[in-house]
Every structure is written in structure tokens, then in C-alpha cells.
PDBQT receptor file of N, H, CA, C and O in Angstrom, charges set to zero:
ATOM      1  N   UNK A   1     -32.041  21.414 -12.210  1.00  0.00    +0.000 N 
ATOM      2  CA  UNK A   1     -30.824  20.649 -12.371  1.00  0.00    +0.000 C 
ATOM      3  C   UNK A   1     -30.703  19.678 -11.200  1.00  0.00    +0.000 C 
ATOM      4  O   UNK A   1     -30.832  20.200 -10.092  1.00  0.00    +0.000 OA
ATOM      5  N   UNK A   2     -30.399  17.898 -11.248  1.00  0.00    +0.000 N 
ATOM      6  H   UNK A   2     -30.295  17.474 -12.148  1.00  0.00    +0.000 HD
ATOM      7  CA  UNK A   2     -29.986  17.301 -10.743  1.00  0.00    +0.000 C 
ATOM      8  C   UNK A   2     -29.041  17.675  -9.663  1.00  0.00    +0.000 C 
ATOM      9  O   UNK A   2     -28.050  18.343  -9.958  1.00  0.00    +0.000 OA
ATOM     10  N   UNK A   3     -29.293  17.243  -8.231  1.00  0.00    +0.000 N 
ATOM     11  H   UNK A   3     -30.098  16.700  -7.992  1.00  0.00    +0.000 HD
ATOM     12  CA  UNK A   3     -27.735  17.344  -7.583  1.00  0.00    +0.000 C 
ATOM     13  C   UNK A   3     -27.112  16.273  -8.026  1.00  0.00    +0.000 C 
ATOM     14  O   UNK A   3     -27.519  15.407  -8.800  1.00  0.00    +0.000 OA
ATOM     15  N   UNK A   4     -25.544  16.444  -7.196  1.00  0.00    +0.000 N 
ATOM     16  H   UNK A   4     -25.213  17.147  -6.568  1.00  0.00    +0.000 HD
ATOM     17  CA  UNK A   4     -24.673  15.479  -7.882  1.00  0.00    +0.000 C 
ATOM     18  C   UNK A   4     -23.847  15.312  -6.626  1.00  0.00    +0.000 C 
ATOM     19  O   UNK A   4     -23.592  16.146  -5.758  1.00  0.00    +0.000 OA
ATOM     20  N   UNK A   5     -23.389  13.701  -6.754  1.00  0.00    +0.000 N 
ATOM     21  H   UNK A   5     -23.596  13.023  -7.459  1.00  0.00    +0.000 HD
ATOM     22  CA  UNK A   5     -22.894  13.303  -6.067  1.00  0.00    +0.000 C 
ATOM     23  C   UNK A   5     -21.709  12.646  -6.258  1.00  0.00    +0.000 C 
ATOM     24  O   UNK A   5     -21.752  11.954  -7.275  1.00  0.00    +0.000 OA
ATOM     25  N   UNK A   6     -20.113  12.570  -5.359  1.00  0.00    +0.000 N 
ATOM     26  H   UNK A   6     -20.078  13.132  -4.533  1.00  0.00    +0.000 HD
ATOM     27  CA  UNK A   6     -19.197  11.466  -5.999  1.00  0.00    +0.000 C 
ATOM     28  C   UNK A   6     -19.374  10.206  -4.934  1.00  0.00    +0.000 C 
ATOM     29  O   UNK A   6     -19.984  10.349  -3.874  1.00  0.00    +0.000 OA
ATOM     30  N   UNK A   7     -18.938   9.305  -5.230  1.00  0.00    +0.000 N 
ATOM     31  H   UNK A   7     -18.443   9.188  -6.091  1.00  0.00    +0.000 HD
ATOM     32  CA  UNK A   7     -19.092   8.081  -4.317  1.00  0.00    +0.000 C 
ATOM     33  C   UNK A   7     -18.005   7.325  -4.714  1.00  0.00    +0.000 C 
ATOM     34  O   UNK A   7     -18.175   6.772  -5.801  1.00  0.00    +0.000 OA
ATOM     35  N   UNK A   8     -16.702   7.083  -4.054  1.00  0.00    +0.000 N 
ATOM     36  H   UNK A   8     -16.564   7.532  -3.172  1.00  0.00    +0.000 HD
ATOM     37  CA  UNK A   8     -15.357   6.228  -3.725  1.00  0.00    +0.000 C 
ATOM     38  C   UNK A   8     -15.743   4.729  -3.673  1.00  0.00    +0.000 C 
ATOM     39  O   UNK A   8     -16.888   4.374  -3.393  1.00  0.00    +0.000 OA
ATOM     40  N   UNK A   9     -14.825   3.938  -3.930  1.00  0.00    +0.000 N 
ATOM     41  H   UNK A   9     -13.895   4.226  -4.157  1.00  0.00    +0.000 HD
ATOM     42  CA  UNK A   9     -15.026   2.839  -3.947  1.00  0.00    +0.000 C 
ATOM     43  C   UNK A   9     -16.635   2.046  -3.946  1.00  0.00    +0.000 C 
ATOM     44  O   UNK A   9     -17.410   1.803  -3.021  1.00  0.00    +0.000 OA
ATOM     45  N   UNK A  10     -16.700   1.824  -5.204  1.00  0.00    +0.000 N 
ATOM     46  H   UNK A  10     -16.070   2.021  -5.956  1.00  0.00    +0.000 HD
ATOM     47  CA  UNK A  10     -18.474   1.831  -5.706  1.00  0.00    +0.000 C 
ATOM     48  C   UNK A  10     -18.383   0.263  -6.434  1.00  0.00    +0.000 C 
ATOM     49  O   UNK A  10     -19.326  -0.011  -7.176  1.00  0.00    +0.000 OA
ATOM     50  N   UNK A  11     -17.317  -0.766  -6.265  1.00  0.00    +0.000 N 
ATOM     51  H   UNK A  11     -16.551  -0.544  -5.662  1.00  0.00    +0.000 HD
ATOM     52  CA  UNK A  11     -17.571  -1.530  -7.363  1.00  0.00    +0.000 C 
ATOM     53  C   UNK A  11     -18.614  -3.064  -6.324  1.00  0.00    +0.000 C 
ATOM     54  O   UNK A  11     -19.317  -3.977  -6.758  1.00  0.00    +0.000 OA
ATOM     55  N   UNK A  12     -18.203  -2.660  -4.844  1.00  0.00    +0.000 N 
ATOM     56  H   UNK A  12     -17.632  -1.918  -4.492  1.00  0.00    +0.000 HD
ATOM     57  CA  UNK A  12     -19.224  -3.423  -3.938  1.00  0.00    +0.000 C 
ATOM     58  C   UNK A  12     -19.933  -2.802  -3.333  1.00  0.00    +0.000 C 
ATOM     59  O   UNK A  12     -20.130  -1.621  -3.618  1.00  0.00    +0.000 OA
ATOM     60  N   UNK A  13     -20.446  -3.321  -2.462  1.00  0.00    +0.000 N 
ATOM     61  H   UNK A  13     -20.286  -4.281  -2.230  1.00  0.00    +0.000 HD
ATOM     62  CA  UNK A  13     -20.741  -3.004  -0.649  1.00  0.00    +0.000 C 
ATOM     63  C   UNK A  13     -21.287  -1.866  -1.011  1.00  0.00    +0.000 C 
ATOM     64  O   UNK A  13     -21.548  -1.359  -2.102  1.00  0.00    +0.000 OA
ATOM     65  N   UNK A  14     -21.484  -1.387   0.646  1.00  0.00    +0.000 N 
ATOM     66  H   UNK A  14     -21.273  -1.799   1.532  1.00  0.00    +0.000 HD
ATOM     67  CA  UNK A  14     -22.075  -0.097   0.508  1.00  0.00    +0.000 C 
ATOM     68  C   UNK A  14     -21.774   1.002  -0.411  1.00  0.00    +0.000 C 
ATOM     69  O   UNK A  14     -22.697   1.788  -0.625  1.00  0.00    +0.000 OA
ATOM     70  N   UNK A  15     -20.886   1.161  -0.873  1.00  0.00    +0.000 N 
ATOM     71  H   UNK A  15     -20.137   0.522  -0.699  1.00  0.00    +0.000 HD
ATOM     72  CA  UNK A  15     -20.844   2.224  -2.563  1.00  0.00    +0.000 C 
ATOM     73  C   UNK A  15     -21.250   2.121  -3.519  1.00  0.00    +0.000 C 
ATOM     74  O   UNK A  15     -21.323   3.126  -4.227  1.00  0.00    +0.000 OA
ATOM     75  N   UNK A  16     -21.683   0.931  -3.975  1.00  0.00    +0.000 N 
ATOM     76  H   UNK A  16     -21.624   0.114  -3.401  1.00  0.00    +0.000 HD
ATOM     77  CA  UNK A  16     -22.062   0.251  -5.202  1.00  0.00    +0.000 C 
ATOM     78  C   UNK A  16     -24.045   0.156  -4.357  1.00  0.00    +0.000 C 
ATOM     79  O   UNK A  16     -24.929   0.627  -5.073  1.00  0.00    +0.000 OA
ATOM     80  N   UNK A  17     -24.388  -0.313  -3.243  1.00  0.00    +0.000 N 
ATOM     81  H   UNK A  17     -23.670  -0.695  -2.661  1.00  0.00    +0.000 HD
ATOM     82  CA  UNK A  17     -25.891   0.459  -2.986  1.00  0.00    +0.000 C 
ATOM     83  C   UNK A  17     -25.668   1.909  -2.948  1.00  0.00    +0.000 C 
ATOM     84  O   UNK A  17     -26.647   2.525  -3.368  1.00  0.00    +0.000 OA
ATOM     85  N   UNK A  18     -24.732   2.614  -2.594  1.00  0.00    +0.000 N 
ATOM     86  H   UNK A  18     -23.936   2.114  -2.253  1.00  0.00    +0.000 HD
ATOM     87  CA  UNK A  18     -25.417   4.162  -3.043  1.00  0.00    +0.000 C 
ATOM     88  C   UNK A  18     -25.427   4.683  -3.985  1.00  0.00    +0.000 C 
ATOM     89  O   UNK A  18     -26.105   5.702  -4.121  1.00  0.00    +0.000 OA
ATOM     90  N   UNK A  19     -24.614   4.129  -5.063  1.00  0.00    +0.000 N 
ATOM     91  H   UNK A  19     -24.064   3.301  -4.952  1.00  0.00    +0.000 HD
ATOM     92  CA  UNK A  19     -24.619   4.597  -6.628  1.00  0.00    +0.000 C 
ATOM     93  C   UNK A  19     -26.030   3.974  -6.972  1.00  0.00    +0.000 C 
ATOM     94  O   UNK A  19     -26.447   4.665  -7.901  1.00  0.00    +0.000 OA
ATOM     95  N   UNK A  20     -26.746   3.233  -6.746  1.00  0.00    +0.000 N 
ATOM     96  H   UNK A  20     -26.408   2.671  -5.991  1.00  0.00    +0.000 HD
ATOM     97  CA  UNK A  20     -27.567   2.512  -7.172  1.00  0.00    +0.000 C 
ATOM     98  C   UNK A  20     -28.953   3.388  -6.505  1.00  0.00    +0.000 C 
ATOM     99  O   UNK A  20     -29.981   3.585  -7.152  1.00  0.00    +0.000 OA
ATOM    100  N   UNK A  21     -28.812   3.682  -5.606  1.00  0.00    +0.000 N 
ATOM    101  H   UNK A  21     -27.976   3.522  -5.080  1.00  0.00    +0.000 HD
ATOM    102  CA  UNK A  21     -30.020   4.297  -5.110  1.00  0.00    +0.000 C 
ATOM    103  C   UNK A  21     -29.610   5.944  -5.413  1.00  0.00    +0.000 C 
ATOM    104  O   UNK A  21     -30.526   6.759  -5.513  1.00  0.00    +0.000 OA
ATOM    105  N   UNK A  22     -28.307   6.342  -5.540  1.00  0.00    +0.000 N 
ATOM    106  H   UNK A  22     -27.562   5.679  -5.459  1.00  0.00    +0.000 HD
ATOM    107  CA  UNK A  22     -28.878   7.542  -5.711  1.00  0.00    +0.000 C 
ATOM    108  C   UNK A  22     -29.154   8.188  -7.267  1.00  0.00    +0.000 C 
ATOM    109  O   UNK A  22     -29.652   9.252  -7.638  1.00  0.00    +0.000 OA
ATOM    110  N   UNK A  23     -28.468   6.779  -8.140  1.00  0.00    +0.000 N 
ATOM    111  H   UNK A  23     -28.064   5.915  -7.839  1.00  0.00    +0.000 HD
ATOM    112  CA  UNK A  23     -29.214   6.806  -9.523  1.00  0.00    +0.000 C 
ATOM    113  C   UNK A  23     -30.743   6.794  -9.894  1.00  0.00    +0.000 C 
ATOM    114  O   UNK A  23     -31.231   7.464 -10.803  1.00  0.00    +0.000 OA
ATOM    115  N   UNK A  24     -31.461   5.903  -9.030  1.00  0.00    +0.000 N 
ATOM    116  H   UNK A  24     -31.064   5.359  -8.291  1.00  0.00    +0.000 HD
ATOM    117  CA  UNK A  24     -32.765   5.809  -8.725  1.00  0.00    +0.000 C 
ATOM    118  C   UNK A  24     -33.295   6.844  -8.299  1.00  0.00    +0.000 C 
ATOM    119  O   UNK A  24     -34.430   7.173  -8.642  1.00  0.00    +0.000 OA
ATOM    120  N   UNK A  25     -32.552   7.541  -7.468  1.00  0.00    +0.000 N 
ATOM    121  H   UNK A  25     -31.630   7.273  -7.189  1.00  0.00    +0.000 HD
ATOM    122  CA  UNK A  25     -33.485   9.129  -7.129  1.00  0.00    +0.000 C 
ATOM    123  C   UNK A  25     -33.145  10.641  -7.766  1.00  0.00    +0.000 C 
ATOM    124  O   UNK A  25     -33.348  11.822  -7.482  1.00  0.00    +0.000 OA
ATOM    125  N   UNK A  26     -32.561   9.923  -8.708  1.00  0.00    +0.000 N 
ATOM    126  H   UNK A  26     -32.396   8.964  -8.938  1.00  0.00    +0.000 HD
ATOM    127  CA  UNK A  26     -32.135  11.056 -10.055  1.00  0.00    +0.000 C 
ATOM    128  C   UNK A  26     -31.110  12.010  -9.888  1.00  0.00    +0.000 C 
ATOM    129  O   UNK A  26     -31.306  13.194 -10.158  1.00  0.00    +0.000 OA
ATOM    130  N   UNK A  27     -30.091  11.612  -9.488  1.00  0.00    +0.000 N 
ATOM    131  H   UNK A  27     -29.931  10.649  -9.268  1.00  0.00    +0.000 HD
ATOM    132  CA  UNK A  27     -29.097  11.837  -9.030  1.00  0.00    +0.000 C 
ATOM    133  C   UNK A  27     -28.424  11.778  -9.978  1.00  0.00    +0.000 C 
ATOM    134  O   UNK A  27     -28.550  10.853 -10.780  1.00  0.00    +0.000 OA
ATOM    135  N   UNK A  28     -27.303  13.004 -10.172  1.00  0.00    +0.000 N 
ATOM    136  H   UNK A  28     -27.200  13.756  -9.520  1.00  0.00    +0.000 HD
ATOM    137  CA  UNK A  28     -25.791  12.645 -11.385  1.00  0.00    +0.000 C 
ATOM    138  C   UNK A  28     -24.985  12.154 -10.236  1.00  0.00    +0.000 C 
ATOM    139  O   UNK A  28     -24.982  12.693  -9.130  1.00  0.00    +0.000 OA
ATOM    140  N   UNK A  29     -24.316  11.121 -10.558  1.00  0.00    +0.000 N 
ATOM    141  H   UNK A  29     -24.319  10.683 -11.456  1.00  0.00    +0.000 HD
ATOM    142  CA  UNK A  29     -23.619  10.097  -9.835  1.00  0.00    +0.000 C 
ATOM    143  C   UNK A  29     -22.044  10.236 -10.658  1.00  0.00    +0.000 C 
ATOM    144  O   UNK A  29     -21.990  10.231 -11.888  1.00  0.00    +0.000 OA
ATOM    145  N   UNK A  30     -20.960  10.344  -9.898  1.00  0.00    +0.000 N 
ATOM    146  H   UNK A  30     -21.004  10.348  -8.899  1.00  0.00    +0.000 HD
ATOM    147  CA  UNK A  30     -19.779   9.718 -10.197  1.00  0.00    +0.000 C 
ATOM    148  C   UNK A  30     -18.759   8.884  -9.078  1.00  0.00    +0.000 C 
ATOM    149  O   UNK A  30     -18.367   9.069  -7.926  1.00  0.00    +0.000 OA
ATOM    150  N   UNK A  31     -18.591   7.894 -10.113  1.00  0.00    +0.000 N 
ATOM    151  H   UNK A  31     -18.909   7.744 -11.049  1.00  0.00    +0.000 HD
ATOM    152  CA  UNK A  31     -18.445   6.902  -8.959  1.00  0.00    +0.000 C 
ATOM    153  C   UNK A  31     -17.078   6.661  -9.420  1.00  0.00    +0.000 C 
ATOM    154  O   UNK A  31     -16.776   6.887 -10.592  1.00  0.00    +0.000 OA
ATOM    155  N   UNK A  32     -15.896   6.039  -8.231  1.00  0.00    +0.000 N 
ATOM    156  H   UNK A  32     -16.142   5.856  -7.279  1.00  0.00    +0.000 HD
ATOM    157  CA  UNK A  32     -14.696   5.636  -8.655  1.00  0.00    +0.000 C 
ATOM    158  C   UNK A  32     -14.555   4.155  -8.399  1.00  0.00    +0.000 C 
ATOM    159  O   UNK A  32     -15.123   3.799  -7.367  1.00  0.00    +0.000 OA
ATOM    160  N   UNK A  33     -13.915   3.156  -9.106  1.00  0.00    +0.000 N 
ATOM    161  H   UNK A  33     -13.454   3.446  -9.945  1.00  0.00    +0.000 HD
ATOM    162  CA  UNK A  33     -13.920   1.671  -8.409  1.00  0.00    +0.000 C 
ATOM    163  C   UNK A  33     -11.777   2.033  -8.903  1.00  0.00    +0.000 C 
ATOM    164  O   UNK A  33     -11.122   2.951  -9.397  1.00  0.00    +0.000 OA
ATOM    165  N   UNK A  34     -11.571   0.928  -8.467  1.00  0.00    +0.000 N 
ATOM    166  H   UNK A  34     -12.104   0.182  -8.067  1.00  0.00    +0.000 HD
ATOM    167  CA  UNK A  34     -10.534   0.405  -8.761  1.00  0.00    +0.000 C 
ATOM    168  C   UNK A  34     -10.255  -0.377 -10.237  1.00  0.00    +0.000 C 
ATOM    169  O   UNK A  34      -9.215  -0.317 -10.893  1.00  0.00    +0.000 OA
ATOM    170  N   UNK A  35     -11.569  -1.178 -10.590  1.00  0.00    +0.000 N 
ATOM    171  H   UNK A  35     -12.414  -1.227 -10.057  1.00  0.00    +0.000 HD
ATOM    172  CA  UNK A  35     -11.456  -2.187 -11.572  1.00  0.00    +0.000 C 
ATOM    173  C   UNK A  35     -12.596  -1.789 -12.640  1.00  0.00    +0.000 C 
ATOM    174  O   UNK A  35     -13.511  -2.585 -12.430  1.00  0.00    +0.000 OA
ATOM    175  N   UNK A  36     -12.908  -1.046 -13.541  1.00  0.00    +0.000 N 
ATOM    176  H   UNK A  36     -12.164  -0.400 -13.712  1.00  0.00    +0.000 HD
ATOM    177  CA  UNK A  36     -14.006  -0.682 -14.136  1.00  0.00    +0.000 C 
ATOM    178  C   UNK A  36     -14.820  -1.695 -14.703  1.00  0.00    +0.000 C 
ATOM    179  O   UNK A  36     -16.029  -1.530 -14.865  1.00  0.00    +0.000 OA
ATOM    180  N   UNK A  37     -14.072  -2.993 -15.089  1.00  0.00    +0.000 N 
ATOM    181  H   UNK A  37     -13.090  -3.127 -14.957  1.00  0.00    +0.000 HD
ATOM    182  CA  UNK A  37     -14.386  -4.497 -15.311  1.00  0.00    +0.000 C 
ATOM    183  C   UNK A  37     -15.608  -4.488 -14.537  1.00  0.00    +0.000 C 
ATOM    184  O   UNK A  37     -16.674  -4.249 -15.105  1.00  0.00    +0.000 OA
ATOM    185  N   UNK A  38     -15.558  -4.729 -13.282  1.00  0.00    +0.000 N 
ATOM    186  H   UNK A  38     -14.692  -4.923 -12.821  1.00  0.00    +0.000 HD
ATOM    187  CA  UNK A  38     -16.354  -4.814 -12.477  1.00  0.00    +0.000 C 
ATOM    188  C   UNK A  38     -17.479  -4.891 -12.363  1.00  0.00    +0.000 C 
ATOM    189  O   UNK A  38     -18.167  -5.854 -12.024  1.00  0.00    +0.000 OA
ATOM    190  N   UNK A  39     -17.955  -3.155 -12.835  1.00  0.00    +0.000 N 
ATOM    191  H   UNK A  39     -17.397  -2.373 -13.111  1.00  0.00    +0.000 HD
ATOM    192  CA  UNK A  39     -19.121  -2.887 -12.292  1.00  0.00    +0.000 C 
ATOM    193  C   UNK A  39     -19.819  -3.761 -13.898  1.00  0.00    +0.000 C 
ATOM    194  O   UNK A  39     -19.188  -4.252 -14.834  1.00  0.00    +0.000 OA
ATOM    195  N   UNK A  40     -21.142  -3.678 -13.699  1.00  0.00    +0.000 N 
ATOM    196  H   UNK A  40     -21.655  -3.279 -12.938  1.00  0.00    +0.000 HD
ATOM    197  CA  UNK A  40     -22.202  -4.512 -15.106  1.00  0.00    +0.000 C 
ATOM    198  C   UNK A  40     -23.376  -3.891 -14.348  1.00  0.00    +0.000 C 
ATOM    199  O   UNK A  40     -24.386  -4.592 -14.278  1.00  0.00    +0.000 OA
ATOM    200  N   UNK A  41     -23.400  -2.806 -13.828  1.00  0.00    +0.000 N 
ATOM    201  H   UNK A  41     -22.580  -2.237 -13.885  1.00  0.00    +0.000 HD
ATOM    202  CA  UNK A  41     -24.369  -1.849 -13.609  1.00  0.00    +0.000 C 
ATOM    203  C   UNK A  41     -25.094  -1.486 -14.701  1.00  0.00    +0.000 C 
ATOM    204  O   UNK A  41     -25.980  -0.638 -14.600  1.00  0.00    +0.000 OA
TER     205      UNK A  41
């Protein structure tokens, strides 16, 4: 089983690279933004 991670404010900056890399290293990711618009991840 995947670890899992949450990650706060993800829709820039450094939250939005760690959702991104820790999706890449097979990671269950939940991420919170403010604006869900946003992300086009």
C-alpha cells in the first residue's frame, strides 16, 4: 500500500511542486487549494 500524504495550500508554489512530485513517486496525495478552478493538474 501507497503512503499518503496531505499537502495545504497546493494550487501554487511550493505545494503545488510537492503534490506533483509526490504523485510522481506514487504517493496517495490529498491536497487542499482554496480555488479548485485552479489547479489543471
Amino acid at each position: 500500500m501507497a503512503p499518503t500524504v496531505l499537502i495545504t495550500g497546493s494550487s501554487s508554489g511550493f505545494g503545488r511542486g510537492a503534490v506533483t512530485r509526490f504523485l510522481a513517486e506514487g504517493w496517495n496525495v490529498v491536497a487542499t487549494l482554496r480555488d479548485p478552478a485552479q489547479w489543471t493538474g
